[in-house]
Residue, then its C-alpha position, 0 to 999 in steps of 0.5 A: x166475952x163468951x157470949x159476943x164470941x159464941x155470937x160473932x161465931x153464929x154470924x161469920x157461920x151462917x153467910x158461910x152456909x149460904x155460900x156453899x149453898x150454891x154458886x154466887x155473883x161476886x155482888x150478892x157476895x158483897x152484899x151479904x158480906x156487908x150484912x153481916x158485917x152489919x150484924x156483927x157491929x150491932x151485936x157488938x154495940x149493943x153488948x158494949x153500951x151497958x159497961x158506959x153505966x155502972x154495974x150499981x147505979x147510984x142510989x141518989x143524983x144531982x137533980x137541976x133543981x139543986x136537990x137529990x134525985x133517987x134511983x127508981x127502976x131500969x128502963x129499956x130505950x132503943x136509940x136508932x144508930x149507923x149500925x141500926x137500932x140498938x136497945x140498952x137498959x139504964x136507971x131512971x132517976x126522979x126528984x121527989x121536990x121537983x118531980x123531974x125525972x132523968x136518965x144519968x146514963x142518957x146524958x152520959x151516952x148523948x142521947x135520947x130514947x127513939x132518937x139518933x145517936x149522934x153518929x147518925x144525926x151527923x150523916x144524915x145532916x150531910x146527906x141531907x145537904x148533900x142529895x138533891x132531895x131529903x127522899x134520895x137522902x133516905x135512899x143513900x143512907x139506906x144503901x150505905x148503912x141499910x138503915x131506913x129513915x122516913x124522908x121526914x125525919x131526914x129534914x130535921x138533922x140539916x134544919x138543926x146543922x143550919x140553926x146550929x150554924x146560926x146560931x153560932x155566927x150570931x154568938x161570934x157577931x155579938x160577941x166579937x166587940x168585947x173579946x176582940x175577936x175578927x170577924x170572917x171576911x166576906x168572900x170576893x164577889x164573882x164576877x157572873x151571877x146567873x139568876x133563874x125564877x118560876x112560879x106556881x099558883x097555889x092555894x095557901x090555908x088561910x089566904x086564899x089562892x096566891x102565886x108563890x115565886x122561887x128563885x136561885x142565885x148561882x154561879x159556874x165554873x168550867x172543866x175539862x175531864x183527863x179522860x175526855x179533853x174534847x169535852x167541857x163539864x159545867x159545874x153550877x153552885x147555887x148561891x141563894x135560893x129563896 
């Protein structure tokens, strides 16, 4: 508790300097207020992390195999979070008839060393579906969290959201003879669908050049803004592209 203490005290000191430094625009004030509040979680993250596990990790576990693991050594994994990286220590376990290795605290924490925590696993999914590209996604998150993410590893969060979801609607399909279980009504058909196509000529690896096609499903509503009544904004949903 001293030691977040004395931290907590360097990081509310030093914006405080930085102010009476010289005049400052509300917005680089903002910024730096943000920062710090940044800093402040991260410590705080990082400092309560290791109390998940116990001070004495246990000599033996549960193994998969239905055999013992022992306790070998203390490892350092760094997991990517809302609030940064974070870096925590954690036992490392392994199985001498199996050979498999494993990390208690890891299954405990959900996570997985050099991945998102969950929290941010989250965001990103919904950023990813949310923003017109998994690029802009890796913007926005930057400027929310000032976290920084590659584009790349932006478009795994949704693909995982999605096959989640699959997979869940399959399981709910299959077992919904045995356990009786109502499956959800299909929506209304709107009354106007407007469909939209393009294509592109491009070299494909392994068949040569060919013309890929790419069409979008998608319907409209109409509304008029408080502000702006002589105005009429048109939202588009895009119902299928493929």
């Amino acid at each position: 508790m001293q030691q977040m203490t004395d931290q907590m005290t360097r990081l509310v000191r030093t914006p405080s300097d930085w102010m009476q430094a010289e005049s400052r625009p509300l917005q680089e004030i903002e910024a730096q207020v943000v920062r710090t509040l940044h800093d402040l979680g991260n410590s705080l993250l990082a400092a309560l992390t290791p109390h998940a596990a116990s001070a004495r990790p246990a000599p033996d576990v549960a193994c998969a195999c239905g055999q013992t693991a022992r306790s070998l050594r203390m490892r350092l994994a760094a997991v990517i979070t809302v609030l940064r990286r974070v870096t925590l220590e954690r036992a490392i376990d392994r199985c001498p008839p199996c050979g498999t290795y494993q990390a208690p605290l890891d299954v405990q924490l959900q996570i997985a060393p050099g991945s998102f925590s969950p929290g941010l696993h989250e965001l990103l999914a919904l950023l990813g579906a949310a923003q017109d590209s998994f690029a802009q996604a890796a913007i926005v998150l930057e400027r929310l969290c000032l976290v920084q993410v590659c584009p790349n590893r932006v478009r795994a969060a949704p693909e995982d959201l999605g096959a989640a979801l699959a997979d869940h609607d399959q399981q709910i399909v299959t077992t919904a003879p045995a356990t009786g279980t109502l499956l959800p009504a299909e929506q209304d058909a709107p009354s106007r669908v407007d469909l939209s196509m393009d294509g592109v000529v491009a070299h494909v690896h392994d068949v040569g050049w060919k013309e890929i096609t790419v069409g979008c499903g998608s319907t409209t509503r109409t509304r008029t803004p408080r502000q702006r009544p002589e105005t009429l904004v048109i939202h588009d949903s895009a119902l299928l592209r493929r």
